[in-house]
C-alpha positions, 0 to 999 in steps of 0.5 A: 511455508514459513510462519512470517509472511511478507503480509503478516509482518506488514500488518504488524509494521502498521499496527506498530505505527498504531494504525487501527483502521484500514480502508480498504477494497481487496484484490489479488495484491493486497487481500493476505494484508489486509486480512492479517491486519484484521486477523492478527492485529484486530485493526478495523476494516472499512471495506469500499465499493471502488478504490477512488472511496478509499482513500477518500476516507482515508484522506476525511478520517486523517483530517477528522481524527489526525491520525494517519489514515491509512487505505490499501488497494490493489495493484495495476488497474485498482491503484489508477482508480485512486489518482483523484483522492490522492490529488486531494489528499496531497493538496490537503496535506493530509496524513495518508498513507495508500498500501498498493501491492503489485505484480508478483515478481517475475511473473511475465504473464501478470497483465495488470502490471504498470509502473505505479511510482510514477502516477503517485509522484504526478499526484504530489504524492511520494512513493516508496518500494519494498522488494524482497531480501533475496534479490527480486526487482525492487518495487517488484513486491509493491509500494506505498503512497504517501499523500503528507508532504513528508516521505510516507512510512508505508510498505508494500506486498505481492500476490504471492506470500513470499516469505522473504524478509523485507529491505527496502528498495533503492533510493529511486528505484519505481514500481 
């Protein structure tokens, strides 16, 4: 196995960005970035109980510091808790940015998979894809929300940790 996994050089992508806080309640499709953020790029995890808080903090910790807050869940059931904070933060025009993974690519047997891009553009939000290099389904491998009305930097992660380099998914293309 490679040693730059798709999480891994996410993390460095936000630390890039100077992101030193995530807000965070991990699952299957977002526990390898958000453990390579507090490992390798020594951002500060706050770790939440429901996914509906994160990016609530996100959305307080934008406005309170003007920085971009950044909040990471995971993917299918957890990313649909989310869709009231991300009204909020939205309307707020706070700088927010949700990491979400997603269903593993191809994998027919994952259940939690749901078409995310589309809840995120219902809450004002903007949301882009990220798929792996080597030809999986863009928005296959996650996505990120934006809540400020400008596109949102963020990227995305699958479960699995596939090596694969990063493109960014057509133009769009939904989760």
């Amino acid at each position: 196995m490679s040693e730059n996994q798709v999480s891994d050089i996410l993390a460095k992508a936000f630390a890039a960005e100077g992101v030193d806080t995530l807000f965070t309640l991990m699952g299957d499709a977002n526990m390898y970035l958000s453990a390579s953020m507090a490992d390798n790029e020594k951002v500060r995890l706050i770790h939440a109980r429901h996914e509906h808080c994160c990016v609530a903090m996100a959305d307080a910790y934008a406005r309170a510091t003007g920085k971009v807050g950044v909040a990471s869940v995971t993917g299918g059931p957890g990313y649909t808790q989310i869709m009231t904070a991300l009204v909020m933060a939205a309307r707020g025009n706070s700088p927010v940015v949700v990491f979400a993974g997603d269903a593993p690519i191809n994998a027919s047997w994952y259940i939690q998979s749901i078409d995310q891009a589309p809840l995120a553009l219902g809450c004002g939000a903007s949301s882009a894809a990220v798929a792996p290099a080597s030809g999986g389904a863009p928005g296959a491998a996650g996505g990120a929300a934006g809540a400020s009305g400008t596109p949102a930097a963020g990227a995305g992660g699958a479960p699995s940790r596939d090596p694969s380099p990063l493109r960014r998914a057509p133009a769009g293309a939904s989760n």
